[in-house]
C-alpha positions in Angstrom: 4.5 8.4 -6.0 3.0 7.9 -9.6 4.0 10.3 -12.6 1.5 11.2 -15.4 2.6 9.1 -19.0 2.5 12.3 -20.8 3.4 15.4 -18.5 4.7 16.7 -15.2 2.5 15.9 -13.1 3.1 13.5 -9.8 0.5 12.0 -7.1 2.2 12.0 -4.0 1.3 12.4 -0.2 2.3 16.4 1.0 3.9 16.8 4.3 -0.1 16.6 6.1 -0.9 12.9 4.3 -3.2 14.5 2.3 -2.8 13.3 -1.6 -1.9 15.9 -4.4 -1.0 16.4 -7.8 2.2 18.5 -8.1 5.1 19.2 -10.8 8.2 16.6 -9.9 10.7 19.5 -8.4 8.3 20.1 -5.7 7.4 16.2 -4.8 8.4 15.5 -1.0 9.9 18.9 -1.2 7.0 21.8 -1.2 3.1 21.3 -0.3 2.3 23.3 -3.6 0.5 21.6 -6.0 -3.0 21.8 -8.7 -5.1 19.1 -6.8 -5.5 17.6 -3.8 -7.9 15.4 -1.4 -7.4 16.4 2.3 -7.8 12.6 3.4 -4.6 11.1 5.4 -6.5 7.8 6.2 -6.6 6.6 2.7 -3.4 5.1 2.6 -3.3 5.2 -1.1 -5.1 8.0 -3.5 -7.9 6.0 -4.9 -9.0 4.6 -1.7 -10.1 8.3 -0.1 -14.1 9.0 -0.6 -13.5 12.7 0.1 -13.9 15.1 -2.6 -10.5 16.3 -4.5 -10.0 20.2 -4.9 -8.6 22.1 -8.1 -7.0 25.0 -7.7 -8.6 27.6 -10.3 -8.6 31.5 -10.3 -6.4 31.9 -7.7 -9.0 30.2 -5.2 -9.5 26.2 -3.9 -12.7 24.5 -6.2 -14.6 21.0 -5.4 -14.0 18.8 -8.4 -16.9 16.4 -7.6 -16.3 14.2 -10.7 -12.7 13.9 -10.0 -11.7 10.0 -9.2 -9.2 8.2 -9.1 -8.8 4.7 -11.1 -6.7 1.9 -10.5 -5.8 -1.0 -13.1 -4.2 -3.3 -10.0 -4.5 -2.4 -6.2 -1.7 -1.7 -5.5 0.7 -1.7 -8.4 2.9 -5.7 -8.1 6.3 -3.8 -9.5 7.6 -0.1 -9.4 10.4 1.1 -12.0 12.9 3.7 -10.5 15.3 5.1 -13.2 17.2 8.2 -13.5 21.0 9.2 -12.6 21.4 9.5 -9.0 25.5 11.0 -7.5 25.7 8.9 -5.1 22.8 5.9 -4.6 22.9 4.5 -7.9 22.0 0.8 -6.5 18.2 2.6 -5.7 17.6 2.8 -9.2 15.9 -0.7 -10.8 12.8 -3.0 -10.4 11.0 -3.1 -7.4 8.7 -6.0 -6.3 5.9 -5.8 -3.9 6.0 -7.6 -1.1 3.5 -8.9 1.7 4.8 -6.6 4.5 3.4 -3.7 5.5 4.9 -0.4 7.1 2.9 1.8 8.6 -0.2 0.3 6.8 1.0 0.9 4.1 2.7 -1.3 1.1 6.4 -2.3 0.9 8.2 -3.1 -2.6 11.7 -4.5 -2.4 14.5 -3.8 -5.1 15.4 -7.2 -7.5 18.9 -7.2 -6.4 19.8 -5.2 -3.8 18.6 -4.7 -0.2 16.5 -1.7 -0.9 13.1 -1.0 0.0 10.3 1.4 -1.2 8.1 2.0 1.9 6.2 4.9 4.0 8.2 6.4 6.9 
């Protein structure tokens, strides 16, 4: 899951593995969401070649020029922060790793045995 710098707005994968852009409340939660790219192969967003769709007028739109850019493939260190009731040792720095689950890549937290991978 990445979160726009500026606004609410998350990529994530919807229930179907296909990539979207949604408001936080609804990541993991609801498959409602502005964009999306019906590709599950692409195991991350940037690597589907399939055209994204916008949702506008109350109808689904091809966004042809829609893309999506990476500065590092994939990122070497995720950030999780926040208050959590009851899992507080989630929250921290996260370091990728060399494994692989489900094809997909696996960070591990800096101090505890936690691990950020696909199910």
């Amino acid at each position: 899951v990445w979160k726009h710098e500026k606004y609410d707005r998350w990529i994530a994968a919807d229930s179907k593995g296909r990539w979207c852009v949604q408001d936080e409340s609804l990541v993991g939660v609801k498959d409602h969401y502005f964009l999306y790219v019906d590709d599950s192969s692409a195991l991350l967003p940037h690597e589907s070649s399939k055209v994204w769709q916008e949702f506008v007028d109350s109808a689904w739109k091809k966004a042809p020029s829609l893309k999506v850019q990476v500065s590092r493939d994939p990122p070497t260190t995720l950030v999780l922060t926040g208050e959590l009731a009851t899992h507080p040792t989630c929250l921290g720095v996260y370091s990728l790793t060399t494994r692989k689950a489900h094809g997909r890549p696996v960070w591990k937290h800096e101090k505890h045995d936690r691990w950020i991978a696909a199910d």
